[in-house]
Backbone as CSV, one residue per row, in Angstrom:
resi,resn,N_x,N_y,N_z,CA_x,CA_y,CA_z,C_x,C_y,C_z
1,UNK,0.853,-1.168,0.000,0.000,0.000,0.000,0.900,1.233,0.000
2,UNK,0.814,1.905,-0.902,1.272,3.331,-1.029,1.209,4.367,0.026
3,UNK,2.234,5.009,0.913,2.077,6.055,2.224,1.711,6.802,1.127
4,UNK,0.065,7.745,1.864,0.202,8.990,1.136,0.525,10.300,1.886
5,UNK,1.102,11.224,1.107,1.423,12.247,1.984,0.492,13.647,1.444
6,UNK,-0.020,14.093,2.759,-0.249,15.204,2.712,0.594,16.867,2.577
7,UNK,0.609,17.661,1.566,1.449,18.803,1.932,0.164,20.013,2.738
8,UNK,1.150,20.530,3.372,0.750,21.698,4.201,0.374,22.935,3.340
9,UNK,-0.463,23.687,3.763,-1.367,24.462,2.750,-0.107,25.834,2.683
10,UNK,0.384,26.537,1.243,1.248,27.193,0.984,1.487,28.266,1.993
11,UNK,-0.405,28.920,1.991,-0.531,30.004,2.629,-0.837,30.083,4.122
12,UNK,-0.883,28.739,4.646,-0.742,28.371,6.188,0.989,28.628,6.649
13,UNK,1.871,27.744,5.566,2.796,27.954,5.904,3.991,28.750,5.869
14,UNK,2.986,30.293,4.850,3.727,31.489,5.031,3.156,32.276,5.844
15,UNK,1.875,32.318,6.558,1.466,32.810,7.709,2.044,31.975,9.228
16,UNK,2.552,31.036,8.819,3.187,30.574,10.538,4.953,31.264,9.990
17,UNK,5.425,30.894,9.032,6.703,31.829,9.310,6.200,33.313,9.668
18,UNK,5.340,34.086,8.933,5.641,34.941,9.312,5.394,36.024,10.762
19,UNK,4.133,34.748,11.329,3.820,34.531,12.708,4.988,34.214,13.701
20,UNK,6.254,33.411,13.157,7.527,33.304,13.719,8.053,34.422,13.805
21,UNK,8.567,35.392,12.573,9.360,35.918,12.681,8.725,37.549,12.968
22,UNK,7.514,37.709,13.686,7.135,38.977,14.431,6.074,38.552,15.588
23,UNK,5.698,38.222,15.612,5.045,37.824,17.046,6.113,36.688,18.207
24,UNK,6.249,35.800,17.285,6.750,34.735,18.704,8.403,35.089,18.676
25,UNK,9.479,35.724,17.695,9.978,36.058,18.192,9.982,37.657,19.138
26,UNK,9.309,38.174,19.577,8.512,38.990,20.021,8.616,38.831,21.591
27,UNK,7.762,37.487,21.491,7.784,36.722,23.075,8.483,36.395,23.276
28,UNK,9.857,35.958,22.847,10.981,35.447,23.236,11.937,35.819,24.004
29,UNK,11.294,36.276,25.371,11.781,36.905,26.421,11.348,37.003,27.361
30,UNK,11.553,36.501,28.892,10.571,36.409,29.838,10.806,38.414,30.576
31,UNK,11.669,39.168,30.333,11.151,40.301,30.330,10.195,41.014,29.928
32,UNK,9.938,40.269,28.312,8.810,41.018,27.277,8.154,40.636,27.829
33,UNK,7.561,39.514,28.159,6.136,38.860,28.895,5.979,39.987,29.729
34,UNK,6.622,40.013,31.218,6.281,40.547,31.808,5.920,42.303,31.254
35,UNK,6.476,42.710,30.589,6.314,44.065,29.836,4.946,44.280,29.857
36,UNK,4.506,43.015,28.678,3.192,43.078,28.212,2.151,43.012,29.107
37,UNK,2.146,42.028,30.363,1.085,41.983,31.257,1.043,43.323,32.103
38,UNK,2.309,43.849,32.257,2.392,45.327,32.338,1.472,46.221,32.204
39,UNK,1.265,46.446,30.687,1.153,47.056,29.772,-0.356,46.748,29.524
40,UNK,-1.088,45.300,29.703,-2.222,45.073,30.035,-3.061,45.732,30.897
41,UNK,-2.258,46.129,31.830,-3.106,46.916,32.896,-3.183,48.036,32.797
42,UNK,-2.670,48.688,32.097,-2.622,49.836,32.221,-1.164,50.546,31.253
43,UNK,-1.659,51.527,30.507,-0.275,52.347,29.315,0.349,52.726,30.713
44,UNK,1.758,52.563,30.264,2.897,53.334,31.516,4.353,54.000,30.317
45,UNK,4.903,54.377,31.328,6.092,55.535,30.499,7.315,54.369,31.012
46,UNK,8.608,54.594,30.789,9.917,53.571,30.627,9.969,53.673,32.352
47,UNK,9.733,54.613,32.352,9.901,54.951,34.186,9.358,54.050,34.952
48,UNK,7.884,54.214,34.727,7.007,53.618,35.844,7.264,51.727,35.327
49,UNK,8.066,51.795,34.396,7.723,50.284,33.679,9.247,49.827,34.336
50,UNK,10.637,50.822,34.673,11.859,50.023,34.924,11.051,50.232,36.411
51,UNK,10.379,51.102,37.109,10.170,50.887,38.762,9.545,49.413,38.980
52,UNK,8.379,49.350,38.610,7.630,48.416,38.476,8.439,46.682,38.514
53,UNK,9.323,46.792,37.066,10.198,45.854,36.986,11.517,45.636,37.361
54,UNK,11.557,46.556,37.758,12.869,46.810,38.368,14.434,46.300,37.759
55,UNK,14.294,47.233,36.515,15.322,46.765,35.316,15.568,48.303,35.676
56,UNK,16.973,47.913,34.580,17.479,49.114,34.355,16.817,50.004,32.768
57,UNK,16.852,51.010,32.435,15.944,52.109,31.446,16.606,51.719,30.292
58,UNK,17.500,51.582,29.906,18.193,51.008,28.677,17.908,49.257,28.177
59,UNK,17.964,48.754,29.078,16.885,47.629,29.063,15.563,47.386,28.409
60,UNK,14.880,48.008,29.789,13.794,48.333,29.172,13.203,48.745,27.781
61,UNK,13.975,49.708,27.391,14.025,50.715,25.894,14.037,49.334,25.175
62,UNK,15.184,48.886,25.286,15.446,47.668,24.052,14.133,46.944,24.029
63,UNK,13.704,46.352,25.371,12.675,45.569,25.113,11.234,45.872,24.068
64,UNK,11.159,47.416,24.799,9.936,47.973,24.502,10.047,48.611,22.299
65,UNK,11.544,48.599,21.800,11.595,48.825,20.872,11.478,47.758,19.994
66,UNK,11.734,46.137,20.237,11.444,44.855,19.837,10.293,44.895,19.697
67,UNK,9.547,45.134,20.480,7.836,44.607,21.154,6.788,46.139,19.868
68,UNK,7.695,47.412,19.684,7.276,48.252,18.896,7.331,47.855,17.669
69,UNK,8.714,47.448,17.289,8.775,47.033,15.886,7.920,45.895,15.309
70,UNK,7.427,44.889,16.151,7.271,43.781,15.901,5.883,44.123,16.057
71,UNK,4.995,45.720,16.231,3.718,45.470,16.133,2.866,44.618,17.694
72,UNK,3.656,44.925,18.446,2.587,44.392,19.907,2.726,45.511,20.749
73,UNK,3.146,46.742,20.645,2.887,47.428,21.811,2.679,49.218,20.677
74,UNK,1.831,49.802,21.510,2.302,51.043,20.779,2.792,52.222,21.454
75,UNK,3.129,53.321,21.014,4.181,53.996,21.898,3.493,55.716,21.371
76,UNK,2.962,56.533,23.186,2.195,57.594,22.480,2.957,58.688,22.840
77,UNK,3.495,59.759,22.406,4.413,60.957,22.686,3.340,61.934,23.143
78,UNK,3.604,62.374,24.453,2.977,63.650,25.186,4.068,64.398,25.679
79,UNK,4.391,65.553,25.287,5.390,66.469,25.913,6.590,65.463,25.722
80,UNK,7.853,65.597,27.125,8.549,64.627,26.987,8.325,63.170,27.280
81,UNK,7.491,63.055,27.624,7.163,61.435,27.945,6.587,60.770,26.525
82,UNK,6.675,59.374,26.623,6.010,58.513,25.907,5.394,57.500,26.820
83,UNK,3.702,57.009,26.555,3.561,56.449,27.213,3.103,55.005,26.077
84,UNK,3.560,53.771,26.485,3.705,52.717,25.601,2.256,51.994,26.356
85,UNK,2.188,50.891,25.433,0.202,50.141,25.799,0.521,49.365,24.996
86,UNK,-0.711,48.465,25.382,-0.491,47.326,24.244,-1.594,46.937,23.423
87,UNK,-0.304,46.804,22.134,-1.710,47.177,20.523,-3.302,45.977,20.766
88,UNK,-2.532,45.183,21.401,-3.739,44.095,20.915,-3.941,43.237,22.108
89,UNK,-4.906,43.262,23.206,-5.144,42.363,24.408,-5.105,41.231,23.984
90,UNK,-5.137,40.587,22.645,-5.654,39.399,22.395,-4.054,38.577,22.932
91,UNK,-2.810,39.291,22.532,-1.801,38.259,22.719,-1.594,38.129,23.876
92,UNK,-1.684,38.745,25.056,-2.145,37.954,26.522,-3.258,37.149,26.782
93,UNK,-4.025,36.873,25.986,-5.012,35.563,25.943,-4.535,34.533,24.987
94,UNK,-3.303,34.755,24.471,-2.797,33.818,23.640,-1.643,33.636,24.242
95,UNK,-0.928,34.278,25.364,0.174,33.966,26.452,-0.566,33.020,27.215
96,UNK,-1.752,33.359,28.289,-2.535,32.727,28.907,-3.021,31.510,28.336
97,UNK,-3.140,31.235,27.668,-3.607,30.087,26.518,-1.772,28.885,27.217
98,UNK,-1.172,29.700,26.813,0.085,28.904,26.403,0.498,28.116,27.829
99,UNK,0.064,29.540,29.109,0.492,28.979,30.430,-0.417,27.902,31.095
100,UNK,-1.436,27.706,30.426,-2.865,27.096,30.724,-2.055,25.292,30.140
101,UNK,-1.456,25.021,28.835,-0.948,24.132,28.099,0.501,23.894,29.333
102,UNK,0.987,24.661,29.727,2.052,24.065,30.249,1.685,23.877,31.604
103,UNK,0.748,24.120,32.407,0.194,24.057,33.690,-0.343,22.498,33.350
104,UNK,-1.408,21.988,32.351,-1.789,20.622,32.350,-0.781,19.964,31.996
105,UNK,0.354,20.346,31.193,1.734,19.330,30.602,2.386,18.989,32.578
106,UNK,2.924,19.781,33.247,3.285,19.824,34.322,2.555,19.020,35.206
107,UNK,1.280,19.303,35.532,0.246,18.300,36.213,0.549,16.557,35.495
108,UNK,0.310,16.784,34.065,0.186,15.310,33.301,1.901,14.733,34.073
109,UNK,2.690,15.186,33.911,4.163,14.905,34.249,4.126,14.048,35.613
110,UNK,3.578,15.340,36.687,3.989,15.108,37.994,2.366,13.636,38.393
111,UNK,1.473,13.578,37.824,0.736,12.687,38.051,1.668,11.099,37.289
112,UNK,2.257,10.938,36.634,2.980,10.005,35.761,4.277,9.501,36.899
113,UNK,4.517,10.360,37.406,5.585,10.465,38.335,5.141,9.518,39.101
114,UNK,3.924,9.740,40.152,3.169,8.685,41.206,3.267,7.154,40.988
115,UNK,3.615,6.846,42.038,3.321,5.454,42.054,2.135,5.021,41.591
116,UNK,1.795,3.863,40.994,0.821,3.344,40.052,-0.739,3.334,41.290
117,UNK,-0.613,3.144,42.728,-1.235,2.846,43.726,-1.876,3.904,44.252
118,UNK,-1.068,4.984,44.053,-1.106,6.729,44.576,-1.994,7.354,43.605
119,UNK,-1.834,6.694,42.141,-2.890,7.320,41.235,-4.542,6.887,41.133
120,UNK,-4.840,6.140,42.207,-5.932,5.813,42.255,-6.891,6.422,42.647
């Protein structure tokens, strides 16, 4: 019997690269995370965002200029301040999503772990 193979749809698999190369590398930082849930709550300036996180402002900057370029945060100029927010709530329900997947992977793990007697 002949394996048949399926190919992956062209335009699926130029929307997940290009889902790679601006969103998830994006997240690829447990600073940015925290940025963003930040930033969820409420627009803040580099200030209230290195107090908060307690990084240093050059840091920060970098992070918050990744997270600009890449289209997840936006950045609003008043006088000298800028105060940064985030473009789209949806990708903290798509973070949350992710911590939700590794919370049952972790549970599935540590239940596997148990003695066969303990899982009863």
């Amino acid at each position: 019997m002949a394996k048949t193979t399926t190919r992956l749809d062209p335009q699926l698999r130029a929307e997940l690269e290009e889902l790679h190369a601006k969103i998830c590398k994006a997240l690829n930082d447990p600073k940015r995370l925290l940025l963003l849930y930040a930033l969820g709550e409420s627009p803040r300036t580099v200030s209230e965002l290195c107090e908060l996180l307690d990084a240093p402002q050059a840091n920060i900057s970098q992070h918050l200029g990744v997270l600009r370029d890449r289209g997840v945060v936006d950045a609003t100029r008043n006088g000298n301040s800028v105060r940064y927010s985030l473009r789209h709530a949806k990708v903290l329900e798509a973070i949350d999503l992710l911590r939700e997947v590794m919370a049952d992977e972790f549970e599935r793990q540590h239940a596997l772990r148990q003695p066969a007697n303990a899982r009863r």
